[in-house]
C-alpha positions in Angstrom: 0.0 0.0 0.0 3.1 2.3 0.6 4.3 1.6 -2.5 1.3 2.3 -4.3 0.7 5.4 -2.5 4.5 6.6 -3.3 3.9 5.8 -7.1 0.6 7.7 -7.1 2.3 11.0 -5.7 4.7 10.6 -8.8 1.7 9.8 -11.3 0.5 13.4 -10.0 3.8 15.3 -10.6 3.0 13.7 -14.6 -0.6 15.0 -14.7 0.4 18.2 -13.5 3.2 18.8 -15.9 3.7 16.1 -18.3 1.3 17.3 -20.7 3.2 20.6 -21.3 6.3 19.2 -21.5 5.2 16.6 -23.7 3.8 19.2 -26.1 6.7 21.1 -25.9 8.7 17.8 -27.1 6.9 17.7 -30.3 6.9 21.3 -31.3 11.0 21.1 -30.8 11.5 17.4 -32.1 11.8 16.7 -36.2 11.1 13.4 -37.9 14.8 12.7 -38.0 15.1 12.6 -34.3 12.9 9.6 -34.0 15.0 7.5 -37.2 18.9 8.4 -35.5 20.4 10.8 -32.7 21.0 10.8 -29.6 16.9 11.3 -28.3 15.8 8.2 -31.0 15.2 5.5 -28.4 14.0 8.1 -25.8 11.3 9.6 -28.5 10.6 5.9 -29.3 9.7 5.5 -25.6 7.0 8.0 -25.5 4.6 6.8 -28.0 2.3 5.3 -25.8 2.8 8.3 -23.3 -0.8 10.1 -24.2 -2.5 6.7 -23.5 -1.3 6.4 -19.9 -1.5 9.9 -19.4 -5.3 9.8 -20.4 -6.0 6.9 -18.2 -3.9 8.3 -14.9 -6.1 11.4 -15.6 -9.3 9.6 -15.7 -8.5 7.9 -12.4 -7.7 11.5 -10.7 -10.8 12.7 -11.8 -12.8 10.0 -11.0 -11.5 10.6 -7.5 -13.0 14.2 -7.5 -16.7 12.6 -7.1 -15.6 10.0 -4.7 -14.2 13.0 -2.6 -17.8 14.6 -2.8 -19.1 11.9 -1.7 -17.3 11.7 1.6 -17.5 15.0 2.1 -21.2 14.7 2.3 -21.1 11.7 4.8 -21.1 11.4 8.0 -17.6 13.2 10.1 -16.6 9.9 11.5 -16.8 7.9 8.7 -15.2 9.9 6.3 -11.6 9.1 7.3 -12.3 5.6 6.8 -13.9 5.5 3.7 -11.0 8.4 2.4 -8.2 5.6 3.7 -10.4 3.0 1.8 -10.6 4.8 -1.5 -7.1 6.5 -1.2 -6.1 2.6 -1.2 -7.8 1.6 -4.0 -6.6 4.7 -6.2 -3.6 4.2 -5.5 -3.9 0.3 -6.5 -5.2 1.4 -9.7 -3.2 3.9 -10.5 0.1 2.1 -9.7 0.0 0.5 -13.3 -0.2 3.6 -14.8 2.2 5.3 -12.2 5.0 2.8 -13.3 4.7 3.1 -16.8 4.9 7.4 -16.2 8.1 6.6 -13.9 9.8 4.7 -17.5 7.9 6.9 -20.0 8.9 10.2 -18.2 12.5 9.5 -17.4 12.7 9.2 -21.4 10.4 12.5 -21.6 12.3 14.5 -19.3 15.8 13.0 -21.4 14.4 14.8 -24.9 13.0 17.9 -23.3 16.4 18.3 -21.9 18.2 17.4 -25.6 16.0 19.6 -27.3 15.8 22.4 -25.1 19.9 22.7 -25.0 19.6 22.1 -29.0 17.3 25.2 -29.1 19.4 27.1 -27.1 22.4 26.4 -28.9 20.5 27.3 -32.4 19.5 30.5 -30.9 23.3 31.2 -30.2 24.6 29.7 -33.6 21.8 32.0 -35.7 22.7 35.1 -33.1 26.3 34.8 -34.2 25.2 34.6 -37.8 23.7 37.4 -37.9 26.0 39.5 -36.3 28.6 38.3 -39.3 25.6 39.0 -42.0 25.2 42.3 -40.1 29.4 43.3 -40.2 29.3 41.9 -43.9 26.8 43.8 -44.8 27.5 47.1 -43.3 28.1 50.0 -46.1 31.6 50.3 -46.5 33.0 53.2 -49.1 36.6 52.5 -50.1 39.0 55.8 -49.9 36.8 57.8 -47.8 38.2 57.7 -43.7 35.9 56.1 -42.1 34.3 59.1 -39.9 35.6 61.1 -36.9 33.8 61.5 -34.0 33.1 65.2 -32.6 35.7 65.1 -29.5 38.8 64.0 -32.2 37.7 67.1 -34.1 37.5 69.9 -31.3 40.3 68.3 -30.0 42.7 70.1 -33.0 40.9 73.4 -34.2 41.6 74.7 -37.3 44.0 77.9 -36.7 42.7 81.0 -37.8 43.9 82.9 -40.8 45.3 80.0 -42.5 44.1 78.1 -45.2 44.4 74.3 -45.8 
């Protein structure tokens, strides 16, 4: 029963937050990522990820009613009927709980890969374009490139003479 009840508090962490990460997976992942790289296996591993998910859900919200239901009985009771059903949840859900544990370790592998990937695109495009931007940059050949105001007022011209 410890067990089960361990596993469930894990299942929960995945309802809460699996979904979002698991979206953001497949915005960042490409088609190639699931054939060869470093992620492949760990992609692979997610397929059936949704399906668990949904059913781990559909437990915690059948809860939500059983809940309702005990908060509508009587005071005394309600602890033992909460142990009761906290029990079987837990029971239930330990199937599903187990297969998030495998599932999200690979889950929580690719978000990581693809979010560093991301981030090192971002640099790699932010360095391009600073050499696009220094390539590009109008450039006249034989004219100085131009003085600043202080270099200038620094040597004034002496009057009454004539360059």
């Amino acid at each position: 029963m410890k067990r089960d009840a361990e596993a469930w508090k894990h299942a929960e962490v995945f309802l809460d937050h699996g979904p979002e990460v698991l979206a953001g997976v497949r915005a960042a992942d490409d088609d190639l990522d699931y054939v060869e790289g470093p992620i492949s296996d760990d992609l692979g591993r997610l397929r059936g990820i949704d399906t668990t998910l949904g059913r781990a859900g559909q437990i915690r919200h059948e809860w939500d009613p059983i809940m309702a239901l005990m908060d509508a009985s009587l005071p005394g009771s309600r602890k033992l009927y909460q142990e009761r059903g906290e029990e079987h949840r837990n029971s239930e859900g330990w199937h599903y709980a187990h297969g998030l544990s495998y599932q999200g370790a690979a889950l929580v592998r690719a978000a990581d890969y693809l979010a560093n990937r991301a981030d090192a695109e971002q640099l790699s495009q932010t360095a391009r374009a600073r050499v696009a931007l220094t390539r590009s940059a109008p450039v006249t050949r034989g004219t100085p490139p131009p003085t600043s105001p202080a270099s200038s007022a620094s040597n004034p011209p002496v009057p009454g003479r004539s360059h």
